[in-house]
C-alpha positions as CSV (number, residue, x, y, z in Angstrom):
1,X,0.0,0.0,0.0
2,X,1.1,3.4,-0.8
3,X,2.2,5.5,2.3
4,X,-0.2,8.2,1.2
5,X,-3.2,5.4,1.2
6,X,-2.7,4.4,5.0
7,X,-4.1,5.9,8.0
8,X,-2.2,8.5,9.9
9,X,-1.0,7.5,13.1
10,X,-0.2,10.7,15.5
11,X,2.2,10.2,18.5
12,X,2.6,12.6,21.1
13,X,5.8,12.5,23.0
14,X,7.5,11.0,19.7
15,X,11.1,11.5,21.5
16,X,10.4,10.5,24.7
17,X,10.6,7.0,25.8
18,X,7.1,5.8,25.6
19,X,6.5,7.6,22.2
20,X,9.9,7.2,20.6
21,X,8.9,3.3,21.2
22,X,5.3,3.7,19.7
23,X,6.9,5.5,16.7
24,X,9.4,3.0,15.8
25,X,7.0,-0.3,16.1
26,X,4.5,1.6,14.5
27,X,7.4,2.3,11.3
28,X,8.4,-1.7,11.6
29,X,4.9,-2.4,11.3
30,X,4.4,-0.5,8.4
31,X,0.5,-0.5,8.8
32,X,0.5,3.2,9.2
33,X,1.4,6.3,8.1
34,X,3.6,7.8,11.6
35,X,3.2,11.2,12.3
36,X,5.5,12.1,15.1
37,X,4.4,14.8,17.5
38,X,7.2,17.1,19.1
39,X,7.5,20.7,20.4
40,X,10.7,21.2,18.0
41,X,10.2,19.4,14.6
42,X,13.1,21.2,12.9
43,X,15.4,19.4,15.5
44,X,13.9,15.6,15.0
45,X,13.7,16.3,10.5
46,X,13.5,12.2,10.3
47,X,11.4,10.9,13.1
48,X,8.9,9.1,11.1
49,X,6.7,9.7,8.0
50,X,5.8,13.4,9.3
51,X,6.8,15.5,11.9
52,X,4.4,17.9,12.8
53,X,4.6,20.5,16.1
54,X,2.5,19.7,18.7
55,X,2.6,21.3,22.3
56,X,0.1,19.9,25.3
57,X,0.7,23.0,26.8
58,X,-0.7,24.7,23.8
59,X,-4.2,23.3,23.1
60,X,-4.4,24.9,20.2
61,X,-1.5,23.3,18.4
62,X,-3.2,20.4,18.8
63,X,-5.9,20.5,15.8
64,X,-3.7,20.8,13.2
65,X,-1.7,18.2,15.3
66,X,-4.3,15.8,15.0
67,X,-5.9,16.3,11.7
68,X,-6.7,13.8,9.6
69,X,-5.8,11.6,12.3
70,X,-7.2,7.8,12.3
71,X,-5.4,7.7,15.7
72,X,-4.0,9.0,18.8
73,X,-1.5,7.9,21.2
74,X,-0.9,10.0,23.7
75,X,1.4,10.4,27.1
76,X,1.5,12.6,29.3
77,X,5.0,14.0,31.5
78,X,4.1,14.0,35.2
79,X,7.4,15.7,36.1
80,X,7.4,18.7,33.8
81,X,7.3,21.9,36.1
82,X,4.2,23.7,35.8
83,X,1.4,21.3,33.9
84,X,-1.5,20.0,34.8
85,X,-2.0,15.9,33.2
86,X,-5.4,16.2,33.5
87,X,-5.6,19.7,31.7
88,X,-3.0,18.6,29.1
89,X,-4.9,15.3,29.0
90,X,-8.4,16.7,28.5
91,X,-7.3,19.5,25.8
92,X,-5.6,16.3,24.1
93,X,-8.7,14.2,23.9
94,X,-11.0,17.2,23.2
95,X,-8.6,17.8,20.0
96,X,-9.0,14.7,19.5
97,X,-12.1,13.9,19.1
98,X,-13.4,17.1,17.4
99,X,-10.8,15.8,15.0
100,X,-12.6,13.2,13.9
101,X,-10.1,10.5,15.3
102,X,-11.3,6.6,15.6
103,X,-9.0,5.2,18.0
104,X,-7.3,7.2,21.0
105,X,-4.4,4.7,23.0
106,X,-3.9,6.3,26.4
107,X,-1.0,5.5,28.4
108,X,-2.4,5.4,32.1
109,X,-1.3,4.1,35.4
110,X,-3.0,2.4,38.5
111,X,-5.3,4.2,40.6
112,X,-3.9,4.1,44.3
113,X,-6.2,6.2,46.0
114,X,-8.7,3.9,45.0
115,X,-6.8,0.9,45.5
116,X,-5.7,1.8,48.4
117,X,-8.9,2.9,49.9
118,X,-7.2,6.1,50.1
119,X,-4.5,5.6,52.4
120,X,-1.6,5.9,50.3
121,X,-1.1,9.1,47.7
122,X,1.2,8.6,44.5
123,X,-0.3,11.7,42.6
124,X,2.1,10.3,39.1
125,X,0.1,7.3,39.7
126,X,-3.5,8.2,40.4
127,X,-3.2,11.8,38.4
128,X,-3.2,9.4,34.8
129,X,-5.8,6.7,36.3
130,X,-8.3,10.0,36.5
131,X,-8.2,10.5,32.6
132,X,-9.6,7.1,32.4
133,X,-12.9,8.1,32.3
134,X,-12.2,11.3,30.5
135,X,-10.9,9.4,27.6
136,X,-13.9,6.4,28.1
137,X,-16.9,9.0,27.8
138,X,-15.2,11.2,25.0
139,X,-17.0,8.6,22.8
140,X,-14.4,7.3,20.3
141,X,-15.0,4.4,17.9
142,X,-12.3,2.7,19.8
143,X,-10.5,3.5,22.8
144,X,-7.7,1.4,24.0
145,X,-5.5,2.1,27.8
146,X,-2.1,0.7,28.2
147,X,-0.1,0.5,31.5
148,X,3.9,1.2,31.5
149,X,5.6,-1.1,33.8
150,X,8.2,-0.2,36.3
151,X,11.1,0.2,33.2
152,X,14.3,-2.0,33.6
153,X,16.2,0.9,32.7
154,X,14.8,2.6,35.9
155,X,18.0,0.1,37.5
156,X,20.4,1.5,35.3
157,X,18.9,5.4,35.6
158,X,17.3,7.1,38.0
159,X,17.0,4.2,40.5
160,X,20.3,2.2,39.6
161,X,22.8,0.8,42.5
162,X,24.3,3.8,44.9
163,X,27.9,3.4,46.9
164,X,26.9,2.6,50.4
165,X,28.3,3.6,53.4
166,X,29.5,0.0,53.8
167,X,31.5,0.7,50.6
168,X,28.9,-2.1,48.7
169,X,27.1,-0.8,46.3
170,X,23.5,-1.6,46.1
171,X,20.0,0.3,47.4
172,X,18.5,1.3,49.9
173,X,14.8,1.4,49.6
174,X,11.6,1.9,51.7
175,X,10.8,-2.0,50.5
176,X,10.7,-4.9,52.5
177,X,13.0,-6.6,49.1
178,X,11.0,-10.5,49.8
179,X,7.8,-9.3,48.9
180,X,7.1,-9.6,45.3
181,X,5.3,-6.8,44.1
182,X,7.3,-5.2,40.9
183,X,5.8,-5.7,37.4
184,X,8.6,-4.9,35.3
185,X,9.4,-4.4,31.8
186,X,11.5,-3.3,28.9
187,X,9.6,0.0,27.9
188,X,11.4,-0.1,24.5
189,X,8.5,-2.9,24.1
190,X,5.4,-0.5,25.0
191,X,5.6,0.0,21.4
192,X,4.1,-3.5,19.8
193,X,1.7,-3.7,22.3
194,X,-0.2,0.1,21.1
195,X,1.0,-1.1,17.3
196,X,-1.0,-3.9,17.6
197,X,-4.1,-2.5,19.5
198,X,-4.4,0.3,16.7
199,X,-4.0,-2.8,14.3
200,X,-6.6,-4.8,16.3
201,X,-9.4,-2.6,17.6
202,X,-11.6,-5.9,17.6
203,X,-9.3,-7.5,20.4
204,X,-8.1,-4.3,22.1
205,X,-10.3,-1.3,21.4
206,X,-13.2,-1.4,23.4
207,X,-11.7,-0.2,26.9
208,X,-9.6,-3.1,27.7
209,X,-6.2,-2.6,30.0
210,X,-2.6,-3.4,28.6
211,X,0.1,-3.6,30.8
212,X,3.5,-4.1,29.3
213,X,5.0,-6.8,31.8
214,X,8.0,-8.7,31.0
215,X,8.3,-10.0,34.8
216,X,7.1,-9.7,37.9
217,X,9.5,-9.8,40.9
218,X,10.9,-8.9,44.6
219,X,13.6,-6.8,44.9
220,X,15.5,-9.9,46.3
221,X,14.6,-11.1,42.9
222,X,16.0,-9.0,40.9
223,X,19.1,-8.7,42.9
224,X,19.6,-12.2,42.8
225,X,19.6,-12.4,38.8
226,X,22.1,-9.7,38.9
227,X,23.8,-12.3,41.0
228,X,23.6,-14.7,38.5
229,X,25.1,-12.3,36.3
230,X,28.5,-11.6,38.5
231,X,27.0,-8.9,40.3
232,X,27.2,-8.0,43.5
233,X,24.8,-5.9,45.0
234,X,23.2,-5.0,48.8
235,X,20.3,-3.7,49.7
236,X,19.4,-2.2,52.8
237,X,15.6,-1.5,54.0
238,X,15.3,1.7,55.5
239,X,12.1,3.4,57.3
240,X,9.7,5.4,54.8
241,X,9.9,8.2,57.1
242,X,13.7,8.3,56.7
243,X,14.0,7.6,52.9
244,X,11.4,11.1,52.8
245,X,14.1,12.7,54.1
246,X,16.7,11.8,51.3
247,X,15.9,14.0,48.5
248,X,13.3,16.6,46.9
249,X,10.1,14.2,45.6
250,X,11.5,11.5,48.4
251,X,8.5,10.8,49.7
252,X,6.3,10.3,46.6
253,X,8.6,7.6,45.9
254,X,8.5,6.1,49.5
255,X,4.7,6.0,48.9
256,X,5.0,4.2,45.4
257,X,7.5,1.6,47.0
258,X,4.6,0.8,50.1
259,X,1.9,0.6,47.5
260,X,3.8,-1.7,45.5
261,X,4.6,-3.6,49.1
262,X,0.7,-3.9,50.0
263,X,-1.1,-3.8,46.7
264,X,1.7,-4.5,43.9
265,X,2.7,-2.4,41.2
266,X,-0.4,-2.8,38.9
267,X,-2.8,-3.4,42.1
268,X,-4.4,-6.6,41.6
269,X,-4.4,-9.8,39.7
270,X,-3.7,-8.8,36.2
271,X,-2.4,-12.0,34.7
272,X,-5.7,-12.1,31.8
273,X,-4.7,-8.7,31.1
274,X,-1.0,-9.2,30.8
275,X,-1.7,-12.5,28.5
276,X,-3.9,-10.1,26.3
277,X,-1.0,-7.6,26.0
278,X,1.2,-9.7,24.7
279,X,-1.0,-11.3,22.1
280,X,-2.0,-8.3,21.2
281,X,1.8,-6.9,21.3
282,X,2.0,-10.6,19.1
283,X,5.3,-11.6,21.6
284,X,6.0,-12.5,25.0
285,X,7.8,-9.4,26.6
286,X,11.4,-9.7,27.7
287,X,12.5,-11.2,31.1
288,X,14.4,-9.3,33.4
289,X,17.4,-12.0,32.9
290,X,17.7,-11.7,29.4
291,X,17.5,-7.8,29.1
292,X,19.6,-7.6,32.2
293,X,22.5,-9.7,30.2
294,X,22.3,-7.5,27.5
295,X,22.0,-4.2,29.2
296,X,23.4,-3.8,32.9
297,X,26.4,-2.9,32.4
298,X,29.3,-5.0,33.9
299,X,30.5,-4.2,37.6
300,X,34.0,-3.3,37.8
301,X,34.5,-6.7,40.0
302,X,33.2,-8.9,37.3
303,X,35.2,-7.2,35.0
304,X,38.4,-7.6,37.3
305,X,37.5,-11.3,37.7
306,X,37.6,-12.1,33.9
């Protein structure tokens, strides 16, 4: 099929990590015409099939953004100083659907407030979960949710292994590390799970939950795959009250880590929706020992040991 006869895909978020990933399954797929949604197209030329401006903090870039649009998919960036998800979010779908857009993907997380019957507040959590229903009565042909995991690359990033005072290295959480409680995945892999929902609206389009989850482990766990690995890491449970203390945002974090603790990351049993994700993704998302092997990089004692 000629790339001018397919639908038009828009992403927004095209060079983050949850877009970029959309955007490159969606171009291996070759189903769809990508249109790649960024605040600075002249920087990202050859993103995909078009690359169009698009700023959720400008609703109205957002029309032209979406025109002619068969779909959406669309992420929002809790830490960006200053915005509102649930404006951004709204103004998004609103766009959307005055657009004339069939199928709207929305990448949403748990909703701990309700899990937790209120006693435990992860706003980055609950603030996509309240879009849910936003996106639900909007009234598209098709609407579709997926769930990000906990990344992998979280333990190489933001979260990866810190010298301890002891001289180990290793982390020190807010987590009692032999409960299992962490659905984790490979976000490169979001991607072919919200290709093949816009490719299936019959299996994935009517409302249904898709959680990207390569595996599902304690921190013990994943230490001790490391461990298989030559890796040598601690960990060293600390109080929530003192791990608040440790750094600005602390103790949203320290809430996140005792909902995971009492409720688990995605908050209930979600194996039928995992086993539709990954039909619907067409693959069995990585394991945390396989992408580990690939990606952690090596310690500096396995490397003296070779």
């Amino acid at each position: 099929m000629a790339t001018s006869d397919k639908k038009v895909i828009a992403v927004v978020g095209a060079t983050g990590q949850q877009g970029g990933a959309v955007v490159r399954a969606l171009q291996a797929d070759k189903q769809f015409k990508v249109r790649a949604l960024t605040r600075n197209p002249a920087k990202h030329r050859d993103l995909a099939d078009e690359v169009v401006e698009a700023d959720l903090s400008r609703p109205e870039t957002l029309a032209s953004a979406f025109k002619g649009a068969h779909g959406v998919f669309l992420v929002t960036n809790f830490q960006e100083h200053g915005t509102s998800e649930l404006q951004q979010a709204t103004a998004a779908v609103r766009a959307a659907k005055d657009a004339g857009v069939k199928h709207f993907v929305w990448s949403t997380l748990p909703d701990v407030e309700a899990i937790s019957k209120g006693k435990l507040h992860v706003p980055h959590f609950t603030g996509k979960a309240n879009v849910d229903r936003i996106v639900r009565e909007a009234g598209f042909v098709s609407h579709t949710f997926v769930i990000a995991p906990f990344y992998y690359q979280n333990l190489i990033g933001v979260l990866g292994p810190q010298k301890q005072p002891n001289g180990s290295a290793g982390w020190t959480l807010p987590l009692d590390p032999t409960v299992r409680g962490i659905h984790m995945g490979d976000i490169t892999e979001l991607g072919a799970i919200v290709a093949g929902a816009f490719v299936r609206p019959d299996l994935a389009g009517h409302g249904e939950y898709l959680p990207l989850v390569g595996d599902f482990l304690s921190f013990n766990e994943i230490i001790d795959t490391l461990k298989q690995q030559s890796h040598s890491f601690s960990f060293n449970q600390v109080p929530k009250e003192v791990f608040a203390g440790f750094f600005p945002g602390a103790a949203e974090i320290a809430e996140m880590f005792a909902y995971f603790q009492a409720h688990t990351y995605l908050g209930s049993d979600s194996r039928d929706q995992i086993a539709l994700a990954n039909n619907v993704a067409g693959r069995q998302a990585t394991k945390f020992l396989a992408w580990a092997r690939v990606n952690f990089p090596a310690s500096e004692s396995a490397k003296s040991a070779r």
